[in-house]
N, C-alpha and C positions, 0 to 999 in steps of 0.2 A: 501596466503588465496585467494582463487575465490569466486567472487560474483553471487547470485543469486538471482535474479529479482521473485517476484510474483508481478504479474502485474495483475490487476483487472480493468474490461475495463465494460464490460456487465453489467447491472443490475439486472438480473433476482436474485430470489433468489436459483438457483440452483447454478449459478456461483458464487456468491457472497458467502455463504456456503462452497460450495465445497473449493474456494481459502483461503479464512481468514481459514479456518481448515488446510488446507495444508499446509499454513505459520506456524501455532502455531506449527502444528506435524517435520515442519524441524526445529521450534527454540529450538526446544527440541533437536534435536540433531548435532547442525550447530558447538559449539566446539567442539564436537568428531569427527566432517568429516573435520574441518577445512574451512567450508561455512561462509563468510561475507553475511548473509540474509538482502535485503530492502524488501521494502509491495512498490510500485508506482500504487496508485486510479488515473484514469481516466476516463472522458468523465461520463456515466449515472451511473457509482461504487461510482465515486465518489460524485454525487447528494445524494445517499442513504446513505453518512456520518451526512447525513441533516434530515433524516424519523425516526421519531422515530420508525416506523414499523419494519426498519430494523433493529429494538434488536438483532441478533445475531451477523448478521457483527460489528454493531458499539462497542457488548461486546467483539467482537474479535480483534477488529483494538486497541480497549482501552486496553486489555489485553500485545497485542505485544509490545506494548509503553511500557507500566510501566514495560513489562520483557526487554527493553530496545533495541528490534529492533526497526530501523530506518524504518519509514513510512511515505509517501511522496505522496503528492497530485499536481495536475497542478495549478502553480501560475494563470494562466489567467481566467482557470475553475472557479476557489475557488474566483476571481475576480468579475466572472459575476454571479456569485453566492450570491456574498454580505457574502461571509463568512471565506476572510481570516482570521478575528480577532478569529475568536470562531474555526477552523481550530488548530491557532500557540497555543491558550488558552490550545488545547486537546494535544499537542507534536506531533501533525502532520507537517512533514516540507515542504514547498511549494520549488516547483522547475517547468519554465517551461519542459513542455511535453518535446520540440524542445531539450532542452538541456539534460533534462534526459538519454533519450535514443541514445542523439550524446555522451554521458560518455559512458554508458552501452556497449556501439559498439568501443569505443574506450577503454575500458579496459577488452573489451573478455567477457565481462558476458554473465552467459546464464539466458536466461529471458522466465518464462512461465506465460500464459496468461490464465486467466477465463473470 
C-alpha cells in the first residue's frame, strides 16, 4: 500500500476547501487504488482547526476522522497554540512537523500540499 500525504499548510480559504475536499474525494476511493491516506495541518491550516469560521475545513477534518483517516497536526504548533488537549479530544494525532515529513521521505510517500 503507498502513502499519500494531503498536506495543508496555507490558511486561506481557498486552500483550505480545496485540500480537506480533495482528501475526503481520495477517501472515497483510497481501498479501490490501494492508497494509505494521512490529512498533516500545519503552520496557519492548522490555526484554522481553532476558528470557528472555518466550518467547512473543521466539518471536513471532523468528517475524515470519524471515516477513519489518520489526521495529524504539528505537536509543537498545537503546543504554542494551547491546544493540544482539545486537538487529541477531536482524534487529531499530534506528530512533530520535523518528524513527519523525515517518515514521509523515508517511506517514499508522495505528499501534496494546499
Amino acid at each position: 500500500m503507498r502513502t499519500l500525504v494531503i498536506h495543508l499548510f496555507h490558511g486561506d480559504p481557498a486552500s483550505l476547501g480545496s485540500g480537506s475536499h480533495v482528501a475526503e474525494r481520495i477517501r472515497q476511493v483510497k481501498d479501490q487504488r490501494g492508497i494509505d491516506l494521512e490529512v498533516y495541518l500545519f503552520g496557519p491550516a492548522e490555526e484554522k482547526l481553532l476558528d470557528p469560521e472555518a466550518a467547512e475545513l473543521n466539518a471536513n477534518v471532523d468528517g475524515l476522522i470519524a471515516a477513519g483517516v489518520k489526521v495529524k497536526a504539528c505537536l509543537n504548533t498545537a503546543a504554542g497554540l494551547g491546544a493540544t488537549q482539545a486537538f487529541a479530544e477531536r482524534g487529531i494525532q499530534l506528530e512533530f512537523a520535523r518528524d513527519a515529513f523525515a517518515r514521509y521521505a523515508a517511506e517514499g510517500a508522495t505528499v501534496i500540499s494546499f
